[in-house]
N, C-alpha and C positions, 0 to 999 in steps of 0.2 A: 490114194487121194493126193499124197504130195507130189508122187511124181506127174501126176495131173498139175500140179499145181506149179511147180517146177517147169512144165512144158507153158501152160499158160504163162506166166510169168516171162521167159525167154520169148513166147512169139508179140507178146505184148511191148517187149524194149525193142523186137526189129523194128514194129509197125513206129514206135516213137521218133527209131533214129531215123528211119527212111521219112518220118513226116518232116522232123528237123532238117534233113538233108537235104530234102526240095525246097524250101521255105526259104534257107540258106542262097540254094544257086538262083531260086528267083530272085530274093532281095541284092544279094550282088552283081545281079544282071540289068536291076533295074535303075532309070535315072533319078528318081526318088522315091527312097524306100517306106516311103509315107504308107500308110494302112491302107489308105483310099486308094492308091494304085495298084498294090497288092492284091486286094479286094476284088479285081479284075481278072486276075491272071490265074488261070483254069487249075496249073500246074501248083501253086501255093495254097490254094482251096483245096484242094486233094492232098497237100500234105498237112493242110491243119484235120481232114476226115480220120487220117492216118494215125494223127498223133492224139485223136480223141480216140479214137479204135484200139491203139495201145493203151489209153488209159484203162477205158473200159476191160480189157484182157486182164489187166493189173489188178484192179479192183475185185474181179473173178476170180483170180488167183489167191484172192487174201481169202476169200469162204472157203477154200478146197485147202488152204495149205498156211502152218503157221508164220504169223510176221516176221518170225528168225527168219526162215528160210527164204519167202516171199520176196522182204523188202530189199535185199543182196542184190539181187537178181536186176533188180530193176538198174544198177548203174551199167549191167551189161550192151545198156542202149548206148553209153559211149563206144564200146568197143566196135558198135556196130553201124555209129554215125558215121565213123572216118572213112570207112572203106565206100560206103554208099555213097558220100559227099565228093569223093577221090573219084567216084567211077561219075556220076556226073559231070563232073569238069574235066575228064577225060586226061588225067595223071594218075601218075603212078603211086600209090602208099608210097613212103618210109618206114623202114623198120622200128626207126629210132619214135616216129609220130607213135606208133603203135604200143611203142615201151612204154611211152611216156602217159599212153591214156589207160594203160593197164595198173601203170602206179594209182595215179589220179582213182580208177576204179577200185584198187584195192584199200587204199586209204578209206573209203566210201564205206566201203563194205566195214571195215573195220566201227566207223563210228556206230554203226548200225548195228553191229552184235553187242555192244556195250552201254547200249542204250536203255535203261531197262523199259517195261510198259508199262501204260497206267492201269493203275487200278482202281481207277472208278471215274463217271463222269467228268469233265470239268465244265468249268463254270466261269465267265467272261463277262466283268459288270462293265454298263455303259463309259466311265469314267477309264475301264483298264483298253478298251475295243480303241476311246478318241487313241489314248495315248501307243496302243499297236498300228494304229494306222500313219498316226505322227511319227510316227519313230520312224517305219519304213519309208514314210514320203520322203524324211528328214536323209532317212539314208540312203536312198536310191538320187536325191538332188543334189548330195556331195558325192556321189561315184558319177554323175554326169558333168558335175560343176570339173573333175578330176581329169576326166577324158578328154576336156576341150583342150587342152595342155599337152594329151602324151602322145606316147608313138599310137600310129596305128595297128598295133599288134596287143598294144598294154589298154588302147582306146574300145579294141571290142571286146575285151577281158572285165573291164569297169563297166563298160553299158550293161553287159551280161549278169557280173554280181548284181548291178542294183535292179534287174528284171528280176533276179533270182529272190532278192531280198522282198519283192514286191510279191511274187507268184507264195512265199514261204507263209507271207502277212494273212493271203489269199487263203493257203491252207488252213493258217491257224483259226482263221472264222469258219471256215469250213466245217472244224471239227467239230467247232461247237455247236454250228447248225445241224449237224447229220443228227446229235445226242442230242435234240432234242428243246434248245432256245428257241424259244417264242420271241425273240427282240425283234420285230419286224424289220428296223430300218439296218440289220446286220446282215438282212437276204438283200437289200438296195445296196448295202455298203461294198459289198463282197465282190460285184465283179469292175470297180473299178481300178480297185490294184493291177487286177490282171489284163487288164483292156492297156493299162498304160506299161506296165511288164513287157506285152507284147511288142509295143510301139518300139521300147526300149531294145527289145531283145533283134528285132526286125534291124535295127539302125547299128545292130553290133555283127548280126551277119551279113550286113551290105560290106560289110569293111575287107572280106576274104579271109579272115584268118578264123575256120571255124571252130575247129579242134580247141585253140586258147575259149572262144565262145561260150560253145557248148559246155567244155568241161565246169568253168566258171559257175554257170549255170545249175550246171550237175551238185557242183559244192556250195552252194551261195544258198541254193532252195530248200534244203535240209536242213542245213548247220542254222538260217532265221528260223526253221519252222523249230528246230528243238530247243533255241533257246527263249524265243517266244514261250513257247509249252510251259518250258524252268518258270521264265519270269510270272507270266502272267498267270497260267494254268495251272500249277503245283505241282506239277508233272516232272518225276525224277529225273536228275543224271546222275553219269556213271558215279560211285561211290566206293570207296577202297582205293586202295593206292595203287594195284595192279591193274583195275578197269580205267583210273586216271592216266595214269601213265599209255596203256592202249591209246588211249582216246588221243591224248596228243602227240602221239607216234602217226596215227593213223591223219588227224590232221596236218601233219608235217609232210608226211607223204602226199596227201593232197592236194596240198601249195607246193608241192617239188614239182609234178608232175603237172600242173598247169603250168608256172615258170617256162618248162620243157615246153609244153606246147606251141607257150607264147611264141620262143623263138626258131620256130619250124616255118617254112616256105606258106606263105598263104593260098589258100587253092583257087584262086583267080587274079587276076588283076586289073579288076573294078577298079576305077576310081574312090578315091577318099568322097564320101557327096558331102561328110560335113566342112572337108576343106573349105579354106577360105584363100 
């Protein structure tokens, strides 16, 4: 069964990086990478099918195979966005893009084994849900407020956290809804995070530099969703001084290794659309 689950897990991060990858060369192909035009384009619909198809694979993979093993697996969709991303805009990898999102990936993996589970439901009262949503609005509006200011390479790294930080918000309601909240308006609240994530994350791969993107992405959506978990949900982190120490070895790697990506060759050369 895990190695079932091992196998789903890996085919479920291609299907993600290849959705990401098309979504990518559309929005940088496009004159404005607004949703509504997106929305249009056959190639970008088939990579959000993609990246729902990974999820779902993922999801499969957690009944067949435990979360230690499972959740690893999944940053593998970095390793596998670059080269799909590379082969549509019809360049060549770098070895050095490829170090660099292996760091990023191991970093990942790291935080993930140190994380411990919970153990027992949680629970997310109306007053703690305002202030999760507040917080992510709060902070995906100064990583955009950030962007308008930096290079284009740091600009689709910032839009990317604060989609990340949004999608992580996303989860955290998520989980409570899966366990079992009756709060109605947390099923209405839940996908507007992600509807604006999108918008955000859309407007960071118009820019060409996907790899900084993505990885951003990859790190931004986890690290909100477990410390959401901490604050609001009671849900452990690491404890002891050698799972602390992990943890921010692992997150130091992580910020090394997008850094790296940042200043790697962007894989198109779209236009800046938010230039002015």
């Amino acid at each position: 069964m895990t190695v079932l689950a091992v196998a789903l897990a890996l085919l479920g991060s291609l299907f993600f990086a290849l959705g990401a990858a098309l979504q990518q060369f559309e929005a940088a192909g496009a004159a404005e990478p607004g949703l509504r035009g997106l929305l249009r384009r056959p190639r970008w619909l088939f990579g959000g099918l993609a990246i729902a198809a990974g999820t779902v694979l993922h999801i499969v993979a957690l009944k067949y195979g435990p979360l230690t093993v499972v959740q690893p697996l999944g940053v593998a969709s970095l390793l596998f966005a670059l080269p799909c991303a590379a082969a549509l805009h019809g360049r060549r990898l770098r070895a050095g893009e490829l170090a660099a999102a292996a760091v990023v990936a191991a970093g990942l993996i790291g935080l993930v084994l140190v994380v411990p589970e919970s153990s027992g439901p949680p629970h997310l009262g109306t007053g703690e849900a305002v202030a999760l949503l507040a917080g992510a609005a709060t902070a995906a509006l100064l990583m955009g407020a950030a962007a308008r200011r930096a290079s284009p390479a740091a600009r689709a790294g910032l839009l990317a956290t604060g989609a990340g930080v949004l999608y992580g918000a996303t989860s955290t309601l998520a989980r409570v809804l899966v366990d079992g909240n009756r709060e109605l308006w947390f099923l209405a609240a839940a996908p507007i995070p992600a509807l604006v994530a999108l918008a955000l994350l859309q407007r960071a791969y118009a820019l060409g530099h996907f790899g900084v993107a993505f990885a951003a992405l990859q790190v931004a959506d986890p690290l909100t969703a477990f410390t959401f978990g901490a604050l609001l949900l009671g849900e452990p982190l690491p404890s002891g001084a050698a799972d602390t120490l992990v943890a921010l070895a692992a997150a130091a790697l992580a910020a090394a290794g997008t850094v790296a990506l940042a200043r790697t060759t962007p894989l198109s050369s779209a236009p800046d659309p938010t230039a002015r």
